[in-house]
VMD Tcl script that builds the backbone (N, CA, C; Angstrom):
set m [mol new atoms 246]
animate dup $m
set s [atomselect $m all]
$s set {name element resname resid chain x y z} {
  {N N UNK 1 A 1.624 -11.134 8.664}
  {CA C UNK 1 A 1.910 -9.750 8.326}
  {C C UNK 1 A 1.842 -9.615 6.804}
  {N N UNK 2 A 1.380 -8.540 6.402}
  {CA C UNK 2 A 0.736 -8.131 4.850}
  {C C UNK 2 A 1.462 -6.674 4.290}
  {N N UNK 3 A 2.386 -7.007 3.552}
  {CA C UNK 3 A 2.871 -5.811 3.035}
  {C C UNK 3 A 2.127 -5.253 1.778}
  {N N UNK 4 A 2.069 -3.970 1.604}
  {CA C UNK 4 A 1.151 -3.148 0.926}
  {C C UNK 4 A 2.440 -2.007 0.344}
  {N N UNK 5 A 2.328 -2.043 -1.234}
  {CA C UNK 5 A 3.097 -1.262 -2.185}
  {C C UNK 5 A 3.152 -0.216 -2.346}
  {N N UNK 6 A 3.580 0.959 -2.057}
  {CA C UNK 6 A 3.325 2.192 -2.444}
  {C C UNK 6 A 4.015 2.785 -3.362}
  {N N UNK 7 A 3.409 3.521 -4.377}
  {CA C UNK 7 A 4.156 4.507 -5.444}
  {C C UNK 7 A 4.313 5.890 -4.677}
  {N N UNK 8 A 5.287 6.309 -4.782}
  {CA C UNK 8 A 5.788 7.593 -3.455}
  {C C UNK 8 A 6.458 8.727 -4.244}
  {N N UNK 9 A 5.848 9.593 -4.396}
  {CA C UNK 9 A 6.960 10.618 -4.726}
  {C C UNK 9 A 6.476 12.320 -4.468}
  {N N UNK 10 A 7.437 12.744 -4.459}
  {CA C UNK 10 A 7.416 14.202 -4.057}
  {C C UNK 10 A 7.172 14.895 -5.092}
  {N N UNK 11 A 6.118 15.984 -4.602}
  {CA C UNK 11 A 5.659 17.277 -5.686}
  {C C UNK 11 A 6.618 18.618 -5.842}
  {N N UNK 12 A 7.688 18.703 -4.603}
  {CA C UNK 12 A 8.275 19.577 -5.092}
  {C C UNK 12 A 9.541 19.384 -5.682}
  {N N UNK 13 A 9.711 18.081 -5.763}
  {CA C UNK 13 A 10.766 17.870 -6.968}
  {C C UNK 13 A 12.045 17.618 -5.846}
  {N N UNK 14 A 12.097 17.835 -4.451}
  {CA C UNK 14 A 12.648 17.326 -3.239}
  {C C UNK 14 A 13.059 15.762 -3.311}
  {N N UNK 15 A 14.108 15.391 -2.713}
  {CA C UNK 15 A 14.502 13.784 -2.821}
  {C C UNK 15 A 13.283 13.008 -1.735}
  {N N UNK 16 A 12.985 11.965 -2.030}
  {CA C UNK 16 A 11.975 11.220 -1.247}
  {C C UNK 16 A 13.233 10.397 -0.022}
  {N N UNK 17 A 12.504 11.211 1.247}
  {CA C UNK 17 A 13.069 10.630 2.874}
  {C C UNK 17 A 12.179 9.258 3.014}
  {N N UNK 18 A 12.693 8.443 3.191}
  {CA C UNK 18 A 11.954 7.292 3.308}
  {C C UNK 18 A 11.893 6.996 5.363}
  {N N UNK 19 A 12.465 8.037 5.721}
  {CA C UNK 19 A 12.548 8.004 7.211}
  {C C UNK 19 A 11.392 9.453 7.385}
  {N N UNK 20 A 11.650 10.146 6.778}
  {CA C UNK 20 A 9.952 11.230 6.874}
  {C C UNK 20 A 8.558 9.969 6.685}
  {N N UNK 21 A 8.583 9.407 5.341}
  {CA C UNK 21 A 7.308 8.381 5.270}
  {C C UNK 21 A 7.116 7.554 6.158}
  {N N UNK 22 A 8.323 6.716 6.762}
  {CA C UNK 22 A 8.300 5.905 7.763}
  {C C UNK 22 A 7.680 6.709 9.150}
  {N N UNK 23 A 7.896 8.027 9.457}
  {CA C UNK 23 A 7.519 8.818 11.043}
  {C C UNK 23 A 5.916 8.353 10.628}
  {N N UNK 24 A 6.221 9.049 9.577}
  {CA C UNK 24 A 4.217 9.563 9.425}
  {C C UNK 24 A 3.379 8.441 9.402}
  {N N UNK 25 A 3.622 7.217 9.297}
  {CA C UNK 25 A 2.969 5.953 8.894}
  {C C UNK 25 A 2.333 5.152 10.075}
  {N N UNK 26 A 3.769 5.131 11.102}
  {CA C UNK 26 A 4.268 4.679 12.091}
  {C C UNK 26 A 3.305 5.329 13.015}
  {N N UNK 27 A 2.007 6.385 13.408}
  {CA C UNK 27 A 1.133 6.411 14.321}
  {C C UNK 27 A 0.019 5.456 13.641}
  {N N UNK 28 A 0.186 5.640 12.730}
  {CA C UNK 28 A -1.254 3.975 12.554}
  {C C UNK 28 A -1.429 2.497 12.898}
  {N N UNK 29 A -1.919 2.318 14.042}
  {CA C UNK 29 A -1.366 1.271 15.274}
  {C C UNK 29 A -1.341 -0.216 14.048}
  {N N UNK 30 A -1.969 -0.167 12.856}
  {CA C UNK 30 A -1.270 -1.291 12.126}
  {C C UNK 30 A -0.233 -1.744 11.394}
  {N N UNK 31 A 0.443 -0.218 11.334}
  {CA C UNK 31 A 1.722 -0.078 10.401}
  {C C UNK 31 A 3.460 -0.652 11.776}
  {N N UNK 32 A 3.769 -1.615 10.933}
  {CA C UNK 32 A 4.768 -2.596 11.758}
  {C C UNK 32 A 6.085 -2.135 11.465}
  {N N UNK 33 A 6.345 -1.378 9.924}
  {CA C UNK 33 A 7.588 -0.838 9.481}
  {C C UNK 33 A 7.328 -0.575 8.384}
  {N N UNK 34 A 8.141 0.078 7.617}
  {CA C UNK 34 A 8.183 0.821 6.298}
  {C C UNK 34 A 9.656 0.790 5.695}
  {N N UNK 35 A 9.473 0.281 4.812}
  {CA C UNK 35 A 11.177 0.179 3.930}
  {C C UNK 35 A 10.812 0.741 2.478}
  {N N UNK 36 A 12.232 1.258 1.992}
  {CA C UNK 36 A 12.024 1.537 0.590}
  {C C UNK 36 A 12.228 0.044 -0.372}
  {N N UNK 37 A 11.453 -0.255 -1.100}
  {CA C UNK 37 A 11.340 -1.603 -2.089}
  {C C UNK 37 A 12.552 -1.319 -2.919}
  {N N UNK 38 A 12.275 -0.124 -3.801}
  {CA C UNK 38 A 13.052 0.099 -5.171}
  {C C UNK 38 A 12.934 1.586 -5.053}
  {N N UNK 39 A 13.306 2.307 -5.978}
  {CA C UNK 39 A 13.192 3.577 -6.443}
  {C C UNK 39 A 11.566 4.225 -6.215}
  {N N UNK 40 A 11.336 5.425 -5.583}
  {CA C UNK 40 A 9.969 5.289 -5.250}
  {C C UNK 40 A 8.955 4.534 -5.006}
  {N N UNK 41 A 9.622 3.290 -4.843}
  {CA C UNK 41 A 8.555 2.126 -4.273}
  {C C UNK 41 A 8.620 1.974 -2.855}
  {N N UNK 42 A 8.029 1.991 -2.025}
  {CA C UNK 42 A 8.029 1.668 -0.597}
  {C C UNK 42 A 6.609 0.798 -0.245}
  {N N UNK 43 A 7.355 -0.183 0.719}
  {CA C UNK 43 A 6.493 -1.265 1.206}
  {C C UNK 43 A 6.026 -0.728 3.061}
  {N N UNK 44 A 4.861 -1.349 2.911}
  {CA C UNK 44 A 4.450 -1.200 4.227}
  {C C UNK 44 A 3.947 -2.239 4.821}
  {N N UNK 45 A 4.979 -2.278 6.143}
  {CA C UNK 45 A 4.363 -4.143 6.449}
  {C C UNK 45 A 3.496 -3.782 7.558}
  {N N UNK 46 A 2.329 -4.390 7.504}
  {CA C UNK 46 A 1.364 -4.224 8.554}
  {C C UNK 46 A 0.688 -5.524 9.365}
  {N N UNK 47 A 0.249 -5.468 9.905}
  {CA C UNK 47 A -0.561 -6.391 10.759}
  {C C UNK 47 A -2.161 -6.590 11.094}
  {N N UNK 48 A -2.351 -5.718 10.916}
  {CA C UNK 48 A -4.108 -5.625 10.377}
  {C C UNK 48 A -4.079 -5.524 9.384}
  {N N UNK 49 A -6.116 -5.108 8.752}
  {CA C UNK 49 A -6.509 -4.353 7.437}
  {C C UNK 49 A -5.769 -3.054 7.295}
  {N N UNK 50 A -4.994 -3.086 5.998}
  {CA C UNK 50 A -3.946 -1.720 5.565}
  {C C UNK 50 A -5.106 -0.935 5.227}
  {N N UNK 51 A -5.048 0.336 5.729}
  {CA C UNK 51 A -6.249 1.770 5.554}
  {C C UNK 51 A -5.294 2.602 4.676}
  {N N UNK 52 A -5.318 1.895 3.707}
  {CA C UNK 52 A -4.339 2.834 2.224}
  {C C UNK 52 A -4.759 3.968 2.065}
  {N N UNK 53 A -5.868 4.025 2.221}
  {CA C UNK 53 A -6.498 5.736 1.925}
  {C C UNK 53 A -6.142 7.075 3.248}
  {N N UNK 54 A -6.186 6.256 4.270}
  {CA C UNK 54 A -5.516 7.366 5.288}
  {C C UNK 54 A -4.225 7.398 5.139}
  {N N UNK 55 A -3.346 6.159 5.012}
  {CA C UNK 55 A -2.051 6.685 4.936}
  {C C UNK 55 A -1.875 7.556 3.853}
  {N N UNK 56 A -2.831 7.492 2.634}
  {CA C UNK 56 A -2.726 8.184 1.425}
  {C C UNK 56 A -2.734 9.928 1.988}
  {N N UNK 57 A -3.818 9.861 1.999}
  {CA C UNK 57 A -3.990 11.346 2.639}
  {C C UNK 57 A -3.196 11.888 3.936}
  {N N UNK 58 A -2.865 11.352 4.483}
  {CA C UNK 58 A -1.429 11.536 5.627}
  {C C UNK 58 A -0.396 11.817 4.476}
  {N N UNK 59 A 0.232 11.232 3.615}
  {CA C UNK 59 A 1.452 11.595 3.100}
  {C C UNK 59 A 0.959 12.792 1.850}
  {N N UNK 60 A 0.081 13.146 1.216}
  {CA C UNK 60 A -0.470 13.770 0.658}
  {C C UNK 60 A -0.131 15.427 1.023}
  {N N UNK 61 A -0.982 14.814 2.175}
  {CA C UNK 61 A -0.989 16.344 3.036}
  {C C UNK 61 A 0.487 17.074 3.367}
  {N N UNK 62 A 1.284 16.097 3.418}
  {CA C UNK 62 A 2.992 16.472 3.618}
  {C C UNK 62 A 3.473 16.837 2.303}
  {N N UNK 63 A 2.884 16.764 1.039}
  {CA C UNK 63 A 3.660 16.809 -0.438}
  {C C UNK 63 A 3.780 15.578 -1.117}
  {N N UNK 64 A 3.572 14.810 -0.507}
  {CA C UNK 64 A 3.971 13.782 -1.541}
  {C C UNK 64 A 3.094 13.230 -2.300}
  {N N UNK 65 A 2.933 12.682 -3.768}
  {CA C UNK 65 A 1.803 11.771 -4.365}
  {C C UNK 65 A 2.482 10.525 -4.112}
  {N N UNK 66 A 0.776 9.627 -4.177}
  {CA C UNK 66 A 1.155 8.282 -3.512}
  {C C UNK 66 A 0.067 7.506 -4.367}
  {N N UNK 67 A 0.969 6.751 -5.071}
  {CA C UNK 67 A -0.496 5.463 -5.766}
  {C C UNK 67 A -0.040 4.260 -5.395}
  {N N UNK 68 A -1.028 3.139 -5.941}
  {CA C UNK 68 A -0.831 1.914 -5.786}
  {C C UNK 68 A 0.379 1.470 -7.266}
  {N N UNK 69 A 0.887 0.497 -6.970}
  {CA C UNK 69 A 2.063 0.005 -8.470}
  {C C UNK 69 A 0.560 -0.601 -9.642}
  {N N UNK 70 A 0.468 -0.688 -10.540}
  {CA C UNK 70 A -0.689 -0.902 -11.744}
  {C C UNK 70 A -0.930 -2.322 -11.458}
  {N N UNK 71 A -0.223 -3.295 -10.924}
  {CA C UNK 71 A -0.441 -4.508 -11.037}
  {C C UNK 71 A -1.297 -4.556 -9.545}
  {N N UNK 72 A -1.329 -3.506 -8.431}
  {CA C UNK 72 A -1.956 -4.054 -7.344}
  {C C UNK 72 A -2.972 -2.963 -7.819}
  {N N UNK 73 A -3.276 -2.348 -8.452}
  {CA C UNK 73 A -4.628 -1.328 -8.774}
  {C C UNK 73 A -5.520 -2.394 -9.782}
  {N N UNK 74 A -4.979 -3.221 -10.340}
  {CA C UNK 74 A -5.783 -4.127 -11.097}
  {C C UNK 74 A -6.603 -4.986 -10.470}
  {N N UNK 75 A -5.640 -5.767 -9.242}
  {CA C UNK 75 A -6.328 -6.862 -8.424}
  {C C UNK 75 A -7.141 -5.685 -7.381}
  {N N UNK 76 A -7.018 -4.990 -6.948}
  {CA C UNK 76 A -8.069 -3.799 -6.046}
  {C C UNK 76 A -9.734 -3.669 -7.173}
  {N N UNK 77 A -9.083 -3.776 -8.348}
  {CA C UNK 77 A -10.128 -2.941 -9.278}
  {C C UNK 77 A -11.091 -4.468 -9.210}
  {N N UNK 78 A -10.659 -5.555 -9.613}
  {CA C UNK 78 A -11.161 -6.924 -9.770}
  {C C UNK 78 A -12.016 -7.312 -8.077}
  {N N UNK 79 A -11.202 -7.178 -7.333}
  {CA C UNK 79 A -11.849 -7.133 -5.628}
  {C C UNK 79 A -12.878 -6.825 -6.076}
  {N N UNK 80 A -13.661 -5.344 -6.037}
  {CA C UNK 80 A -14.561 -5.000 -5.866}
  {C C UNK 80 A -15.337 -5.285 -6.681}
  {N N UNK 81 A -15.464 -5.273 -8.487}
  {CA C UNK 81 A -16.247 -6.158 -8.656}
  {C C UNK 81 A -16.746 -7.446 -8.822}
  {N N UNK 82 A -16.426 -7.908 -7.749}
  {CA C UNK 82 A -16.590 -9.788 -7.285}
  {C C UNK 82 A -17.919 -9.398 -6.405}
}
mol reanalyze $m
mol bondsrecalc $m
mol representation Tube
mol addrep $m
């Protein structure tokens, strides 16, 4: 199992439900659970390839912005050009 970092936070200035992120996550048959890490950090433990970009746009679409933490956007950025 492969947990995947998320930067999480709300656009309308609303407290971040980490049990709203967890519903919405939780139909993507690879997502295993969802906990909050730290302060707008939430982890997602999965079991397949993590499809960061749909969950992206799933929580998006609800209000929230969602990035990767800078240290896993670096190794993403390095991935691809290998």
């Amino acid at each position: 199992m492969s947990v995947v970092e998320l930067l999480v936070s709300t656009r309308s200035g609303r407290r971040l439900r980490i049990a709203d992120v967890r519903w919405e996550l939780m139909v993507f048959p690879e997502v295993q659970d969802v906990r909050r890490l730290a302060p707008g950090l939430v982890g997602v433990y999965c079991s397949a390839e993590p499809r960061v970009r749909a969950w992206r746009s799933t929580l998006e679409r609800l209000g929230y912005e969602v990035d990767l933490p800078a240290d896993a956007l670096r190794r993403e950025r390095s991935a691809s050009a290998a």
